[in-house]
N, C-alpha and C positions, 0 to 999 in steps of 0.2 A: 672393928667389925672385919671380919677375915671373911672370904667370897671365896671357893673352890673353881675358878673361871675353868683349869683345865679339864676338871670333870663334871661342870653342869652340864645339865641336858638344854638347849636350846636349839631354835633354826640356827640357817645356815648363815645368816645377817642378821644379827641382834643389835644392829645400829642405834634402832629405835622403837625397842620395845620392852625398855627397862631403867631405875635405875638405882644407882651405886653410891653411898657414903661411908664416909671415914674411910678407912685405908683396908689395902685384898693384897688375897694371900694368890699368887700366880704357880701353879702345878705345871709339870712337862705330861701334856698328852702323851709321849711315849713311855715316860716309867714312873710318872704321877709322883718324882721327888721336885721338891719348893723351887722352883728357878729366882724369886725373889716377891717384892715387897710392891706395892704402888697404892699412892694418897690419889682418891678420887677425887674431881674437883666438884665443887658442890656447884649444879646451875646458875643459883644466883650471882656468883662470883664472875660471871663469864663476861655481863658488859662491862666491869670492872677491869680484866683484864685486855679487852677490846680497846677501851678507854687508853689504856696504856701500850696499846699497841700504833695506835691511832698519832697518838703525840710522837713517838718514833720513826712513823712512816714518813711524817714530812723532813727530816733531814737524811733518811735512806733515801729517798726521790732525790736532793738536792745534790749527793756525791754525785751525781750521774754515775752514765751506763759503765764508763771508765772506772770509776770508783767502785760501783758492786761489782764489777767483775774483779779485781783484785781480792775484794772478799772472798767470794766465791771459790777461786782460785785456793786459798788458806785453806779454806772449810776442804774443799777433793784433798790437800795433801793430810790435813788432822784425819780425814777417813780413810786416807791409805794404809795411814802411818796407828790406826787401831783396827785394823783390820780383824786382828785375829779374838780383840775383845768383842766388837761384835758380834762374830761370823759363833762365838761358843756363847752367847748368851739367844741370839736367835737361835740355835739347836735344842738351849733350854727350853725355852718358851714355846717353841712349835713341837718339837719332837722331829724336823727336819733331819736327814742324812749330811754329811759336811760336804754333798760332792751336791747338793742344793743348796747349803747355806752360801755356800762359795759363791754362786752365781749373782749376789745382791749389791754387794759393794762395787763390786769392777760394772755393774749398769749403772749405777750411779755418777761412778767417777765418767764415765764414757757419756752420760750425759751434761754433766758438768762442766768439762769440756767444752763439747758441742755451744752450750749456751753462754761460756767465756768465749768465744772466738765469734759468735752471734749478735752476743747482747747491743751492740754499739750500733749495728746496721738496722735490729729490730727497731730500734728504739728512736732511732732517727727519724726525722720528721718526711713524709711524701712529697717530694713538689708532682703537682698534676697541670697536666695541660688546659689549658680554655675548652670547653666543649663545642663551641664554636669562631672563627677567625676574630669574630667583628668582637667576642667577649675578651681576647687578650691581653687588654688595657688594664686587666687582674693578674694579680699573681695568686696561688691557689695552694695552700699545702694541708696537710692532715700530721698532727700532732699526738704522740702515744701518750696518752696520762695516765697510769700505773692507780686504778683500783683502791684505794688505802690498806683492807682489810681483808684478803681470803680467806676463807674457812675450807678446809681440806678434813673431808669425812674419811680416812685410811680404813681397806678393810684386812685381815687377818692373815692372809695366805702370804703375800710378800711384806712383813711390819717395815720391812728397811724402802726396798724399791719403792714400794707404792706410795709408803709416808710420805715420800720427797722427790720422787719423779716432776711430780705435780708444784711443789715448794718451788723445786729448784729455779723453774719459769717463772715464778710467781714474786721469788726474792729478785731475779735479775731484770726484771719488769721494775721493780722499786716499790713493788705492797708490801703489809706485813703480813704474816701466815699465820694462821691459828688453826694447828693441827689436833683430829681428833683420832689419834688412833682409835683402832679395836678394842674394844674393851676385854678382847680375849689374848693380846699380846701387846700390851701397855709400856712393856721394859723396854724395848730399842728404842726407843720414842726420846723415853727419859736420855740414853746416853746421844741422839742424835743431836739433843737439844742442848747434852752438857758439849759436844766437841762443839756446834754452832758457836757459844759462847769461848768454848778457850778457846780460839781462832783467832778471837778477836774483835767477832762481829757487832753488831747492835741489838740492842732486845728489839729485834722487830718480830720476832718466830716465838712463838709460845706453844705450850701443850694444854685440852682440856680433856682430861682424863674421866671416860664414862660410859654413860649407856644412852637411852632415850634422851632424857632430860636434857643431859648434857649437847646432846646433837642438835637439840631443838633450840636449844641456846644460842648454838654456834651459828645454825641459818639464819636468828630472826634479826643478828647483830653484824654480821660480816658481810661485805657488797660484792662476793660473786662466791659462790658453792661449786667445787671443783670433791665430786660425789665416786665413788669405786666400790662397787657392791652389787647384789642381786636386786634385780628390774623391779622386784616387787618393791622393794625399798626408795628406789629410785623414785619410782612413784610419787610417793611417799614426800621423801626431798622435796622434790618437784613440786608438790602442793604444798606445802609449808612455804616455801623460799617465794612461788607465788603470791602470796598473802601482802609482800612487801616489793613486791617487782624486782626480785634480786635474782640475777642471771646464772644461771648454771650449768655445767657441764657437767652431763652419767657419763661413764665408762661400765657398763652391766654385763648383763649374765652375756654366756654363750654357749651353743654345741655345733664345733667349728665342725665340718665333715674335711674330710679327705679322698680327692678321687683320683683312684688308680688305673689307667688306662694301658691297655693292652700291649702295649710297645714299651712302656714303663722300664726304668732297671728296677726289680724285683727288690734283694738284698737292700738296695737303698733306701727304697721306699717304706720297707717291713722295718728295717732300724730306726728311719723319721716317726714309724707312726706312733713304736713302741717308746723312744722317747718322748715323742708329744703326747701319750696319753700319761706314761707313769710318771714324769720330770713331776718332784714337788708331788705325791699321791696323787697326781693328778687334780689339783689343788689353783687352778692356774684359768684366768678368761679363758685363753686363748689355747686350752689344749685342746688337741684331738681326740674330739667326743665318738664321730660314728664313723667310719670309714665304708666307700661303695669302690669296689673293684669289678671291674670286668671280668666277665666267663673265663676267658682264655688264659687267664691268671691267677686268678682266684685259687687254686689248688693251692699253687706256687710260691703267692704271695700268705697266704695263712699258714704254710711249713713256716717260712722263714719267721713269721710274726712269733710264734709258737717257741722254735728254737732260741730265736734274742728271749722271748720272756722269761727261760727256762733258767736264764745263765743270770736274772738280777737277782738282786740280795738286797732284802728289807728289813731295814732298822734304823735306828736316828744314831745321829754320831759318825764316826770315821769306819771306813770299809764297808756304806750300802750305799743303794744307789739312788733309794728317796727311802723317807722315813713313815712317820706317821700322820693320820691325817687329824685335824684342831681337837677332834671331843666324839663323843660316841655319839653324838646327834648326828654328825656329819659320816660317820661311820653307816650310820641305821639307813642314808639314802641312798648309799653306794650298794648295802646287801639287800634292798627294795629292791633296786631296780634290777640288780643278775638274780632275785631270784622266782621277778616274776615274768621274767627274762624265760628265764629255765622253765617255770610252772606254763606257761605259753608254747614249749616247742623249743625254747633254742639249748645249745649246750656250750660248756662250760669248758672250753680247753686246757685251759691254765684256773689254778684258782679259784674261787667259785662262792668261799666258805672264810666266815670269820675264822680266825684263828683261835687257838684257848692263850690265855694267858691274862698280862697285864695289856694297857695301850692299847690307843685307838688304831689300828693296823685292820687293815684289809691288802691279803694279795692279791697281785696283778692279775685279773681275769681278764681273758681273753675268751667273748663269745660270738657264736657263729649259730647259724639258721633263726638271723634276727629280723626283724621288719617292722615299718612304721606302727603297727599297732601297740608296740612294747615300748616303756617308758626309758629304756634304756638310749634308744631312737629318738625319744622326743623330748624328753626334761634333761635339763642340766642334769650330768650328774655328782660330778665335780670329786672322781672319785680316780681310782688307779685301774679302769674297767677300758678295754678296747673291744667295741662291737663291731661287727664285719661283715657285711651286706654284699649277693653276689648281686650283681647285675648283668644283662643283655647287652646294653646298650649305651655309649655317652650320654644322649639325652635323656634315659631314666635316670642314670645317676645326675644330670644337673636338677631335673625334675624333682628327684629327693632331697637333695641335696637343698635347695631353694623350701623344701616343704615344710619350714620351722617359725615360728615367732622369732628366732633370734637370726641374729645376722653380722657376726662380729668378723672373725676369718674364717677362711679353710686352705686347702692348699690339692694342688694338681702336680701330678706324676708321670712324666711323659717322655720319652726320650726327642722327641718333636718338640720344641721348645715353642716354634709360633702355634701350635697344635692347643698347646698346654695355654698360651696365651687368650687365644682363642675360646676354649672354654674356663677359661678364668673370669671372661669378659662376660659370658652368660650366669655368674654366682651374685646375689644379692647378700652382699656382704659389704666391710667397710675395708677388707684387704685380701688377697691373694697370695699366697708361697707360692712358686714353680719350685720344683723338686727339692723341695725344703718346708718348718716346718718355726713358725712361731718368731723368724725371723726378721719380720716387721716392724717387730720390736724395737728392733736395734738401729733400724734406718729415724732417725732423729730428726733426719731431713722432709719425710712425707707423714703426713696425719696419720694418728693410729685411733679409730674410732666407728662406732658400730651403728647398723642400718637397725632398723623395725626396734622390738622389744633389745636391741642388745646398746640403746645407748641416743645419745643428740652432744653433740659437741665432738670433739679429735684434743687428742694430747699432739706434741709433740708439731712436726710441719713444719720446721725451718724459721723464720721468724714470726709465725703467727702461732707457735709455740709461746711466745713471750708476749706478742700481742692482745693474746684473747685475752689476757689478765687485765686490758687496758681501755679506757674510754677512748673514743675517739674524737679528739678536737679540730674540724677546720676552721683557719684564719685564711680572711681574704683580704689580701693589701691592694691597694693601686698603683701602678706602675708609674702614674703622674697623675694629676686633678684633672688634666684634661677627659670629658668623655663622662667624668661623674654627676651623677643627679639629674641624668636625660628621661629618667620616667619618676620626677617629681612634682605634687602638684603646682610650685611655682612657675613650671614652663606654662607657656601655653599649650592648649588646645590640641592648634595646628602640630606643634614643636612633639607634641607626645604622639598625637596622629601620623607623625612622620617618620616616627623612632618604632612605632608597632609595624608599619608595614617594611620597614628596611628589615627588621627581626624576621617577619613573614617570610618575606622575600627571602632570604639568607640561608633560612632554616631550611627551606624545601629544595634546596636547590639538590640532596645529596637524596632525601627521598624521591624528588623526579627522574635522577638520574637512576636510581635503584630498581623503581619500579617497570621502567622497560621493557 
C-alpha cells in the first residue's frame, strides 16, 4: 500500500488520528520527488516488540552508567562520521534548506556529550542527611532506577533532534526506547536506528512506525511517555497514558513573543527576530511567533526586520536559508492566519501570498498594524510569518506578552542587561533569551520546558535530564542496632511514652526558636 505522506492533507499533529499498513511511499514536500520507502508497523506487533525490549533493558541497567556511556560515546562519533547521509536524506523528507538541515546533528552530538560526561554523577545514588539530630542512627540514600521502557512520541519539524534529544537521556539512564516518529518523516528514524546498531550497541532502541494506532500502542505498553507535539495532542497523550498511571512528560505548542525595548541595539535584535521566526519555515516550538517593540523604535526596528527579510532565499537544498514547510495542510495555517491578518487591518510588508508553483512554500511575511484580536497574535502558527505589534509601554508589552495560553519562551532586547532581566522575571514562560533568541536550547545544563497550554515536564537540566527517566528508590540502613525498634509494640508503654515525647521535645525546638 503506498501512502502519499508528503502531499496528504492533514492537521498539523496527526500523532493520533490515523492509521498505516503495509509499507508508504515518502514524497519531499518541496518537489514532491520519492525520498524513499518505509514498512509500517502493524499495532499489534508493538507489545511484542516491548517484550523484546524489556529482556534487553535488564543487562543495559547492569553495564552501568560507565558502560552506557562508552556506548554512547560510539553512537556521537557513527553520527558524526555519517553526517552528510543524514543531513541529504533529512532535506528529502522535509523539503528543508541544508543551512537548517545542518543544524540537527551537531545538537545532538553536543548533547551527547553533555550526558557522557553527566551520566555517572546522575545516576549515582544521593546520601541525605537525617532530618533531625536524634534520627542520625540511619543512614539514608535515594537510588536512580532507570524506567525499563520509554516510549518517545517524535514529532516532524526536527525527525533527527527531536527523535533523540529525548532517547539520548533515556539510553544513558539505562531504559530501552521505543521510538515513534512522525509518520510524515519516518526515514531518519530508520538510519538513526541502523547507526545505534553498527556502533555496537544493544537492541534496547526500537522504531514503531505509524499513526494513531500505533502511538496508542506505544503509551498503553511503555512506563513513561516522553510526548513533543501540539497541546491538543498532548492532551490526548495525557488521557490515554492516564488510564494506566504512566508518567509523562509534553514538550507542546508555543507563540514565544519577543520584546524590544527602547534602548535595545536595533540591527541585533531585527536579525534575532528574523531568524527566530524563519529558521526551519518557521517550523520550530520555540520560534518567534509575535514580537512587541516600543514606540521609540519601532520605525527603526521594522526597517531593519524588512531589510534582513528581503535578502533571504527560499528553497530546500544548498544556497537557501530555510526550505519548505511539511504539507499544504501546514501551508493553509500559515496563509489563514496573514490573511485574516490583512482582511482585519494589518499589512503585509514582505510576503504576504502563496507562491505558484510546485511545494509547500510560503514566503517570509512580515506583518505590521497587528493586535490581539488577529489569529496571527494568538494561535500558533508555526509558519515563516513575523508579526510586529507597537507599543507604549514595557508593561503593555509584558501584559501582551503574558496574554496567551501558551507559555513556552520568549526573549527581551535591552541594552540594560539587569533591565532585560528584570522584565524577563515578569514573562510566564518556562525560559527567557536576553538579547538572543532560541538559545536555551543549547544550555543542557537548565530545564527546557513550558508553563500553561505549552507543556508539564522539562527536557534536559543537568542531571535530572537523565533522572526523570528514573524511579526513585530510598534505602534506609542503620548505622548500628543500637536505637532500633524504640517505637515497637514489644517495648513498653512507659519506654514508647518516653521515645514520643523526646521526638516532641526535639522536634519543636527549631520551630520555637523560628517562631520568635
Amino acid at each position: 500500500m503506498a501512502i502519499n505522506i508528503g502531499r496528504m492533507t492533514a492537521t498539523p499533529d496527526v500523532a493520533l488520528t490515523g492509521q498505516f499498513t503495509g509499507s508508504g511511499t515518502i514524497y519531499s514536500p518541496a518537489t514532491g520527488a520519492v525520498a524513499g520507502q518505509v514498512t509500517w508497523t502493524d499495532a499489534a506487533d508493538v507489545p511484542r516488540i516491548v517484550a523484546g525490549l524489556r529482556e534487553a533493558q535488564k543487562e543495559w541497567e547492569a553495564r552501568g552508567a560507565k558502560g552506557r556511556a562508552k556506548v554512547l560515546a560510539r553512537y556521537a562519533v557513527w553520527l558524526g562520521d555519517h553526517r552528510d547521509e543524514i543531513e541529504k536524506l533529512l532535506i528529502a523528507e522535509t523539503g528543508k534548506s541544508a543551512m537548517d538541515a545542518a543544524q540537527e546533528v551537531p545538537l545532538l552530538l553536543m548533547i551527547l556529550s553533555y550526558y557522557i560526561k553527566t551520566v555517572e554523577k546522575a545516576m549515582a545514588p544521593d546520601s541525605r542527611p537525617a532530618p533531625l539530630p536524634f534520627l542520625s542512627i540511619k543512614k539514608i540514600a535515594v537510588h536512580y532506577r532507570p524506567r525499563p521502557v520509554v516510549g518517545i512520541i517524535a514529532p516532524w519539524n526536527y525527525p533527527v533532534a527531536n527523535a533523540m534529544m529525548d532517547a539520548i537521556g533515556a539510553l544513558a539512564a539505562g531504559c530501552a526506547v521505543l521510538l515513534k516518529p512522525s509518520e510524515r518523516t519516518p526515514l531518519t528514524a530508520e538510519v538513526l536506528l541502523r547507526g545505534w546498531l553498527d556502533s555496537g550497541a544493544p537492541e534496547v532502541f526500537a522504531l514503531a512506525q505509524g499513526a494513531r494506532a500505533v502511538s496508542e500502542a506505544v503509551i498503553d505498553n511503555s512506563d513513561y511517555i516522553q510526548f513533543t507535539g501540539s497541546s491538543a495532542t498532548g492532551a490526548k497523550v495525557m488521557e490515554r497514558a492516564a488510564r494506566r498511571l504512566t508518567p509523562v512528560s509534553l514538550e507542546l505548542g508555543g507563540k514565544d513573543p519577543m520584546i524590544v525595548l527602547e534602548d535595545a541595539d536595533v540591527e541585533l535584535a531585527a536579525n534575532a527576530a528574523v531568524w527566530g521566526a524563519m529558521f526551519n519555515a518557521g517550523q520550530t516550538c520555540v520560534s518567534v511567533e509575535r514580537v512587541y517593540a516600543l514606540e521609540p523604535v519601532y520605525d527603526q526596528f521594522v526597517a531593519a526586520v524588512v531589510r534582513a527579510v528581503q535578502n533571504l532565499k527560499m528553497g530546500t537544498g544548498q544556497g537557501y536559508h530555510f526550505g519548505a514547510q511539511i504539507d499544504g495542510s501546514q501551508v493553509a495555517i500559515t496563509e489563514r492566519h496573514v490573511n485574516e491578518a490583512v482582511a482585519a487591518g494589518a499589512k503585509a510588508l514582505t510576503g504576504g501570498k502563496r507562491p505558484d508553483g510546485d511545494g509547500s512554500f510560503y514566503p517570509p511575511t512580515v506583518l505590521v498594524d497587528v493586535d490581539h484580536s488577529m489569529s496571527c497574535m494568538t494561535e500558533e502558527t508555526f509558519g515563516p510569518t513575523l508579526p510586529i505589534m507597537k507599543v507604549s509601554t514595557v508593561e503593555e508589552a509584558v501584559r501582551l506578552a503574558n496574554d496567551s495560553p501558551y507559555g513556552l519562551s520568549a526573549s527581551v532586547f535591552s541594552n540594560d542587561i539587569e533591565r532585560a532581566k528584570a522584565v524577563a522575571l515578569q514573562l510566564d514562560c518556562g525560559a527567557v533569551n536576553v538579547n538572543d533568541v532560541i538559545s536555551n536550547l543549547m544550555c543542557t545544563t537548565a530545564p527546557m520546558g513550558g508553563w500553561k497550554t505549552s507543556g508539564i515536564g522539562a527536557r534536559f537540566g543537568g542531571v535530572d535530564g537523565v533522572r526523570k527517566f528514573c524511579r526513585q528508590e530510598t534505602v534506609v540502613v542503620p548505622r548500628t542496632n543500637v536505637g532500633a525498634g524504640g517505637n515497637f509494640y514489644n517495648n513498653s508503654e512507659k519506654a514508647l511514652a518516653r521515645m514520643n515525647k523526646l521526638m516532641t521535645k526535639l522536634s519543636l525546638i527549631r520551630p520555637r526558636r523560628t517562631a520568635k
